[in-house]
C-alpha positions, 0 to 999 in steps of 0.5 A, spaced: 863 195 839 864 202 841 872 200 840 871 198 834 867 205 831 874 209 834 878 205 829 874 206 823 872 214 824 879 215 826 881 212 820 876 217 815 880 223 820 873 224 824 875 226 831 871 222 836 869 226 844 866 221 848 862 225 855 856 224 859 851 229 861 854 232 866 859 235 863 853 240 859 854 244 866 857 250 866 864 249 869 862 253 877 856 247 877 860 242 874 865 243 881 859 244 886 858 236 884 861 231 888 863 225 885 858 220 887 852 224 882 857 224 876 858 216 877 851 215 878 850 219 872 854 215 868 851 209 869 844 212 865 846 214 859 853 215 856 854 222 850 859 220 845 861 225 839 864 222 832 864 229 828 857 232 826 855 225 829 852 224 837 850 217 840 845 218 846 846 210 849 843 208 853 846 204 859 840 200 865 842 193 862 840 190 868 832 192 867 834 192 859 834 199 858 827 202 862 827 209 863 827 211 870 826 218 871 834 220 873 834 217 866 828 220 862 831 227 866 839 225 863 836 224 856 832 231 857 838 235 858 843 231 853 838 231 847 838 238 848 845 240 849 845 236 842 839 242 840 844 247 841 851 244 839 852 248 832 857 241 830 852 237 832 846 235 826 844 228 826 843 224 834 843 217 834 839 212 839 842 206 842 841 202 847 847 199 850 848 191 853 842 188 846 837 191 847 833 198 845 829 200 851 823 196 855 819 203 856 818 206 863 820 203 868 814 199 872 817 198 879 818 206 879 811 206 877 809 203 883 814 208 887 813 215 884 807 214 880 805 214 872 805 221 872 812 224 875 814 218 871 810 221 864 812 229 866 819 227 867 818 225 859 815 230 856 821 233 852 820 226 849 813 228 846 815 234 842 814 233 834 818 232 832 823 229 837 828 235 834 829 239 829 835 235 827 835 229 824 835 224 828 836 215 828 834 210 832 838 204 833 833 198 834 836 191 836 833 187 843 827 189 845 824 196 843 818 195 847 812 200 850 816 206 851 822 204 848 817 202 842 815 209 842 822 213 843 824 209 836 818 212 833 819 218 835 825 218 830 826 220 824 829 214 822 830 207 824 835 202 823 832 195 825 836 188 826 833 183 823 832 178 830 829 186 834 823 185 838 817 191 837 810 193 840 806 196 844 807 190 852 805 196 855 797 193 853 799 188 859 799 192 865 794 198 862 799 203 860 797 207 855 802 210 849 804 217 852 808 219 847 802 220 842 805 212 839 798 211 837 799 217 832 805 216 830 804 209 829 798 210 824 803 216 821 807 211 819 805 205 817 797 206 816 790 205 821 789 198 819 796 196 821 797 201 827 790 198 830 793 191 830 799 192 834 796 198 838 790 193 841 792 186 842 799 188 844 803 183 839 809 183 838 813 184 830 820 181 829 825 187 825 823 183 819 816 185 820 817 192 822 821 193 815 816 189 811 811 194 815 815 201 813 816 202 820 824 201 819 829 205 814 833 199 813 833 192 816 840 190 818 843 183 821 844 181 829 849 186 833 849 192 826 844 197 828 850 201 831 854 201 826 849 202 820 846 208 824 853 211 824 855 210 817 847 213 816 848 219 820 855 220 816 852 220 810 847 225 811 851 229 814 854 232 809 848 234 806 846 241 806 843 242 813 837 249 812 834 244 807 834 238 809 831 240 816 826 245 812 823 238 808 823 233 813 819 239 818 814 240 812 813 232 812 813 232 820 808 237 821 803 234 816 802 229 819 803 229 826 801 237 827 795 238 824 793 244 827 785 244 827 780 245 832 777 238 832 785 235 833 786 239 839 779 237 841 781 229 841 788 230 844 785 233 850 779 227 850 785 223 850 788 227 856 781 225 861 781 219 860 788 217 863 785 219 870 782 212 869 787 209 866 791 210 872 787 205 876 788 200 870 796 202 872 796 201 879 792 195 877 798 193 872 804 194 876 802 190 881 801 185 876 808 186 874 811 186 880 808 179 882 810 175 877 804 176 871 806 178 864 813 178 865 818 177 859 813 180 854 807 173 856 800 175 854 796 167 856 794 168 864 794 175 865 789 174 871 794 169 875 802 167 876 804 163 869 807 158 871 814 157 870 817 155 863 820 148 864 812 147 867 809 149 861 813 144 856 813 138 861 804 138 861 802 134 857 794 131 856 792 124 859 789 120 853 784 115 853 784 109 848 779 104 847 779 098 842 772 097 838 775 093 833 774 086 837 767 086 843 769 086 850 769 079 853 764 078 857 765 078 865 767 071 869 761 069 874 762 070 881 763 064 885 757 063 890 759 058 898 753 054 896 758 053 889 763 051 892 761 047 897 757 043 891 763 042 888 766 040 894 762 034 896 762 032 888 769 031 889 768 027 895 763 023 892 767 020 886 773 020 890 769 015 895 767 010 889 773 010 886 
């Protein structure tokens, strides 16, 4: 996909640079790495640069992009790398492999803690995410954190067959990057309650039907619609498109009142409840229960796929129309050996 876009931007005399976080270093840091952290890097988030425009793609196909703390920890350094780029005005998130991002990674949960995990993010919870434009690439699975990484962008261009929602909700992992707020921002309290508590999933035609999606797209085109977005608005005079979108942002995720910062820190205590439902959720996960996005027996392993579509319900039929017969009466020794004597009898005379 990436091949493709070179060609395009090659022909509209767009240069392109592709690098990896790593070489955000200074050149006295950079040699002081030795190979095997650079290749580990690699395998996390790839930078590419197409002019004015950065992508941030990020590449743990195997777990369907989760973020570990390596990667929540790359993706801090290149966002702000981007921040001081004077070239760089719009960033582009993408998930490499078909999906978005699945949220934080459940087995590092169980091993490091939802804490270390959740600090590790924290630059993800600024609001707005940049002062720069940013856009989210939305195909697969946009899911509990990753749901909320695309909403902390300011735009979002979803596929159509995309997948989104709150599945942190089966394992009792909270939204813990404000995604509550920034939901009800975006498409209204009634809305954001129904994703937020049941924990459903919305296809991508139901997220634009919602607003949630800038522009709805077809299977395998977020990328590159993404692209064409940030180009066009790149162009733009930037001092007074960032002074409108702040303005916008800060009314309505910024609130700056007694009582909103009151909330925030309620909702801060409570996570030290919430993280016995967590340790609760992780071994949940890790034994097989609520995988693949099922919400039905979150008490008990599910059973496997082929086992649910061969269960079927025995049924009984009875026939009213016409009455039962009546049951035959048993033969007694004492009839028999009636019957046996007659037969003797008439035999004689014959």
């Amino acid at each position: 996909m990436r091949s493709v876009f070179r060609r395009l931007l090659s022909a509209s005399n767009l240069s392109l640079v592709r690098s990896n976080n790593v070489r955000y270093c200074s050149k006295e840091v950079e040699k002081k790495k030795d190979k095997d952290d650079e290749d580990e890097v690699k395998k996390n988030i790839v930078i590419e640069k197409f002019g004015a425009i950065t992508t941030l793609n990020i590449d743990r196909q195997h777990t369907r992009n989760s973020l570990d703390e390596v990667t929540l920890r790359e993706m801090t350094a290149a966002i702000e790398a981007f921040d001081k780029d004077e070239s760089a005005k719009v960033l582009v998130f993408n998930g490499e492999g078909g999906s978005f991002c699945s949220g934080f990674d459940i087995d590092e949960i169980g091993e490091k803690g939802y804490n270390n995990v959740k600090d590790a993010a924290s630059r993800l919870l600024r609001r707005p995410l940049c002062d720069k434009v940013t856009i989210a690439a939305v195909s697969g699975y946009a899911v509990a954190e990753g749901f909320e990484l695309a909403l902390a962008c300011d735009l979002r261009v979803v596929e159509d067959t995309a997948v989104l929602g709150c599945l942190g909700r089966r394992f009792g992992v909270p939204q813990g990057m404000f995604g509550g707020r920034k939901l009800t921002a975006l498409i209204g309290l009634s809305r954001a309650l129904d994703l937020l508590i049941t924990g459903k999933l919305i296809t991508g035609t139901e997220a634009h039907q919602f607003g949630l999606a800038s522009k709805l797209t077809a299977t395998g085109t977020a990328l590159g619609e993404s692209i064409k977005l940030a180009k066009s608005l790149s162009k733009f005079p930037q001092s007074a498109l960032i002074m409108d979108k702040l303005a916008a942002v800060n009314s309505q995720l910024n609130p700056n009142s007694e009582e909103s910062m009151r909330d925030e820190a309620v909702m801060t205590s409570l996570l030290g409840n919430a993280i016995d439902d967590i340790n609760q959720g992780v071994k949940k996960f890790q034994g097989g229960i609520g995988k693949h996005g099922k919400f039905y027996k979150l008490t008990e392993v599910p059973l496997k796929d082929w086992e649910l579509e061969d269960t079927f319900e025995e049924v009984t039929v009875e026939h009213v129309d016409s009455p039962a017969e009546p049951p035959k009466p048993t033969e007694t020794k004492e009839d028999a050996q009636n019957k046996c004597d007659k037969f003797t009898e008439e035999k004689k005379k014959s």
